[in-house]
C-alpha positions in Angstrom: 181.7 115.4 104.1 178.1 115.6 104.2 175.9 112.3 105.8 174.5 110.0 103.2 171.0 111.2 105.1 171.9 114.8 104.1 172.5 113.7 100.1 169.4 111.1 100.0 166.8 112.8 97.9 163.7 112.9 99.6 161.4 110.1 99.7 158.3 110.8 97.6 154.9 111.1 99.0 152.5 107.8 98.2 149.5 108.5 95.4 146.6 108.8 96.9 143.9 105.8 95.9 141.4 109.4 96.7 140.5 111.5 93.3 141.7 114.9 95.2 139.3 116.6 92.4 136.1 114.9 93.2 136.7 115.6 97.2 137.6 118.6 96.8 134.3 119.8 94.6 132.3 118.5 97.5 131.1 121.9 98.9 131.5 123.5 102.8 129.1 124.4 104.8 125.5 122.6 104.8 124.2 124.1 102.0 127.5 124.0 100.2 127.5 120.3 101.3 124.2 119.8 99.9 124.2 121.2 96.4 127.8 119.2 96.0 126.0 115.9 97.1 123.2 116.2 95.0 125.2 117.1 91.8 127.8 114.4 92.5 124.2 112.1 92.2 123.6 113.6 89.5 126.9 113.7 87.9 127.0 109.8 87.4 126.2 107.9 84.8 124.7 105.4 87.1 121.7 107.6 88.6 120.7 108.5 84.5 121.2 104.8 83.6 118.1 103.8 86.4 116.6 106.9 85.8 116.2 105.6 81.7 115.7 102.5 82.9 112.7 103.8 85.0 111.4 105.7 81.4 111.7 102.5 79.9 108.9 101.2 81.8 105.8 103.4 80.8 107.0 103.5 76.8 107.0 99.8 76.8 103.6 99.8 78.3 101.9 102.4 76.5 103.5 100.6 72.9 102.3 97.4 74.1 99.1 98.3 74.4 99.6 100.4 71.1 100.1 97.7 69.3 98.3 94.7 71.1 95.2 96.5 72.0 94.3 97.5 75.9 93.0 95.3 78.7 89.9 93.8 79.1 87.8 96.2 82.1 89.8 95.5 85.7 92.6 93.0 84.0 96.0 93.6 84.1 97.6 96.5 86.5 95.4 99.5 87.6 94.5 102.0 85.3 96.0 99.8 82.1 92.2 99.3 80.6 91.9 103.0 80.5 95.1 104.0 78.7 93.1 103.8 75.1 90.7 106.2 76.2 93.6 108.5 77.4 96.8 108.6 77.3 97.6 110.1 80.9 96.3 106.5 82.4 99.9 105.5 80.9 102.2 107.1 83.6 99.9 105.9 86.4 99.8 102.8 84.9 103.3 102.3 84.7 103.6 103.6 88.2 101.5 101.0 89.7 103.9 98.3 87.9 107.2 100.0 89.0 106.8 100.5 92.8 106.8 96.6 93.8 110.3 96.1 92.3 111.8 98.5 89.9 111.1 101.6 91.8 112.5 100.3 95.0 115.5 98.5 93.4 117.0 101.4 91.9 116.2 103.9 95.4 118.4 100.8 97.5 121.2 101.6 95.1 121.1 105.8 95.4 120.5 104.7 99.6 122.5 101.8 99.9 125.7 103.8 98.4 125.5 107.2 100.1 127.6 105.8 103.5 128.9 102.5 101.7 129.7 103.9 98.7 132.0 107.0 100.4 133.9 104.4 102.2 134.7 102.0 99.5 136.1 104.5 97.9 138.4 106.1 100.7 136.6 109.3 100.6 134.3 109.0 103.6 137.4 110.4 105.7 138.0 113.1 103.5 134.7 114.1 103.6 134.4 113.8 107.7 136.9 116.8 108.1 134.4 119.0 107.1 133.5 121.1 109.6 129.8 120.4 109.0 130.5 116.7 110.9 129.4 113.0 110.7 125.5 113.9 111.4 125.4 116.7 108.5 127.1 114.4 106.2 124.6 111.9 107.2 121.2 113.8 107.0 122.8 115.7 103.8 123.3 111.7 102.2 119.4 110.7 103.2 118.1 114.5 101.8 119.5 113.6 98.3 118.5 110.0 98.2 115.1 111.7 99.1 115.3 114.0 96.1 116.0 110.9 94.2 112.9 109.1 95.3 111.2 112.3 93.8 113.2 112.3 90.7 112.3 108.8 90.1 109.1 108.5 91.0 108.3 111.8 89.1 110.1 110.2 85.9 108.0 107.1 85.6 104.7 109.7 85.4 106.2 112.2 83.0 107.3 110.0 80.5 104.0 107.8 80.7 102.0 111.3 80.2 103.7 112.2 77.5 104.6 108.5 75.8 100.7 108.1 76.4 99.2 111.7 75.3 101.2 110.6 72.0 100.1 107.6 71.3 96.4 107.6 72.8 95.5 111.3 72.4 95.2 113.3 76.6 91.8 114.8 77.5 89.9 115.2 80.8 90.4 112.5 83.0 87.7 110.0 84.5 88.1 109.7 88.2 87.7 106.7 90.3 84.3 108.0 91.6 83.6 108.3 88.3 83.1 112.1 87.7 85.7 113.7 85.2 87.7 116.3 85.3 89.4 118.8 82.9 93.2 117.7 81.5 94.7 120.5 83.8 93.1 119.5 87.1 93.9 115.4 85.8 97.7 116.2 85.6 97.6 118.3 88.9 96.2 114.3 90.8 99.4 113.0 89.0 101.5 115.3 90.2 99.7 114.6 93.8 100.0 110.8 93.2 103.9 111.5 92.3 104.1 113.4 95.9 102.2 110.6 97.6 104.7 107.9 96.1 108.0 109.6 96.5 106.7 110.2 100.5 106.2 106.5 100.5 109.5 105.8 99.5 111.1 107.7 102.5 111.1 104.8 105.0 112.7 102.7 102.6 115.4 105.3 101.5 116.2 105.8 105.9 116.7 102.3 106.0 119.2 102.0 103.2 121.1 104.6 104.3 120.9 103.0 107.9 122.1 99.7 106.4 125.0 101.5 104.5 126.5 102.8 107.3 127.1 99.2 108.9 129.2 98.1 105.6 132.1 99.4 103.3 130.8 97.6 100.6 127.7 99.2 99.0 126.6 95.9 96.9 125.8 94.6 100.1 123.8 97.4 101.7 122.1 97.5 98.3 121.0 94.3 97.9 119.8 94.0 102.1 117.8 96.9 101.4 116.0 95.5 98.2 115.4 92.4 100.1 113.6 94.0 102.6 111.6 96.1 100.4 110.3 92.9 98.8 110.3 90.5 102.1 108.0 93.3 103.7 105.7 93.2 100.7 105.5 89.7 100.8 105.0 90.1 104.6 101.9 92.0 103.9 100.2 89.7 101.3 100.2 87.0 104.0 96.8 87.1 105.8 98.6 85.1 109.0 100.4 88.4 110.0 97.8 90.8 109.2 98.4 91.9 112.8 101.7 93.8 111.5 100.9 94.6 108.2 99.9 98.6 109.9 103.3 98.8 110.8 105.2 97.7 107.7 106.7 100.7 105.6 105.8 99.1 102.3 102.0 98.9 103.8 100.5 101.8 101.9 102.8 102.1 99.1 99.3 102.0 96.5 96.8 103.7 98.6 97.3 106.9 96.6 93.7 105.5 94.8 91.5 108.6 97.4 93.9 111.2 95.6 91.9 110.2 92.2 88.5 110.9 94.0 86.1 113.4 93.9 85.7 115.0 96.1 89.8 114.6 96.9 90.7 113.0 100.0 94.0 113.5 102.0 93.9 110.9 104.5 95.2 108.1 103.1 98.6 110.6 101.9 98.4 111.7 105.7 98.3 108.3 107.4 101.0 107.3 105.0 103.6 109.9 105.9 102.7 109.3 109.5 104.2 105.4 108.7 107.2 106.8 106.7 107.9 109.4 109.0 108.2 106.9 112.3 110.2 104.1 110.2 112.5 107.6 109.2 112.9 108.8 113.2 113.7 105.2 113.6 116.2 104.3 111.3 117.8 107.6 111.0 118.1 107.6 114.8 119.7 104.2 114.7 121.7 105.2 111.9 123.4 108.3 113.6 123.9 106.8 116.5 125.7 103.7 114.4 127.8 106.5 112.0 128.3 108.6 115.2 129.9 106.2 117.5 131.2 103.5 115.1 134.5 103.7 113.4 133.4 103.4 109.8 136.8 104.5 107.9 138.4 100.8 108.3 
């Protein structure tokens, strides 16, 4: 007579809480890794929601001004007294409203999530036995909320070139220094002025993904890096502690004014990678040596 062991059917395997699809799409291989990241970003409805809600920005400030009439000379943002003469003043317009808040808000989330995010959902351990490693995964998470930071920053522009050029008519541009330039050469110092914003939202993007890998929740890691975003630039409009306003990462976030010169100058985008680039070293060294050494799967 067989054992009641030997009859007993055997004992099923628990669900996994882990969508086996979604880690098994991620790719292998750093470049594998990479591509799978960024289309996972990508993917969710989430990243397109801020993205639109980014958008939103320049059309209600060209149809404002559409239907209200523009500024008086120097009120309002920068730039908003020229968007009835053209159009393209729209997107840089609408940039110099989003990057206090909106532009940072919605880069904490993309940052915040990429450690946080992974763990709170139980696939951060799947993901770590790639053969890439912790590190990989970590630099791969920072490259795409980078790519974001260009996505984002390059939405705001787009739609307020093309929202404005619609509404107000696009010709050549009037510089800062007061000569003009042709349409082409205008949307080229956009597209500079896009690069120069999206480099000065690298420091910020380092330390979100430094502040998600000290948390499995991603609301918090969020929310800690908006709140620095704004503390700093609250930091720097306070005369008292001008002494560290050169080393905040939110000091030169609206210097991109020389690339809207003639003749063009460079230094201000150079001085301001400089700044991102140290806060980067700094919080991505702090942040591998924290996802590295830390057990960050509890």
């Amino acid at each position: 007579m067989s054992s009641p062991e030997a009859v007993r059917a055997p004992a099923k395997t628990a669900p996994s809480t882990v969508p086996p699809v979604d880690v098994a799409s991620r790719g292998s291989g750093l470049p594998g890794l990479l591509g799978s990241e960024a289309a996972t970003l990508f993917r969710r409805w989430r990243t397109w929601a801020m993205l639109g809600a980014l958008a939103l920005v320049p059309v209600l400030l060209a149809v404002a001004v559409r239907i209200a009439g523009g500024a008086d000379p120097g009120g309002g943002p920068p730039f908003l007294d020229q968007i009835t003469d053209n159009g393209v003043f729209v997107g840089l317009a609408a940039l110099t409203v989003a990057i206090p808040l909106f532009l940072p808000l919605t880069i904490s989330v993309v940052s915040g999530d990429a450690i946080a995010g992974e763990a709170s959902l139980g696939t951060l351990r799947y993901l770590l036995v790639a053969p890439s490693g912790r590190s990989a995964l970590l630099v791969v998470k920072y490259v795409v909320a980078a790519v974001f930071c260009v996505a984002a920053t390059f939405t705001v522009v787009a739609i307020g070139v093309l929202v404005g050029g619609l509404l107000f008519g696009a010709g050549p541009v009037t510089l800062l220094s007061g000569a003009q330039v042709s349409l082409g050469e205008g949307l080229l110092r956009c597209l500079a002025v896009v690069a120069y914003v999206s480099v000065s939202m690298l420091g910020l993007s380092a330390i979100g993904v430094l502040l998600s890998t000290l948390t499995t929740v991603p609301v918090g890691a969020m929310a800690a890096t908006a709140i620095l975003a704004v503390a700093a630039q609250i930091v720097g409009q306070i005369p008292q502690l001008s002494a560290i306003h050169p080393f905040l990462f939110t000091d030169k976030w609206l210097d991109f004014g020389d690339l809207l010169r003639s003749p063009i100058s460079w230094d201000s985008f150079a001085e301001n990678a400089v700044l991102q680039a140290a806060w980067i070293v700094a919080a991505g060294a702090l942040a591998l040596w924290r996802f590295g050494t830390r057990d960050v799967l509890s």
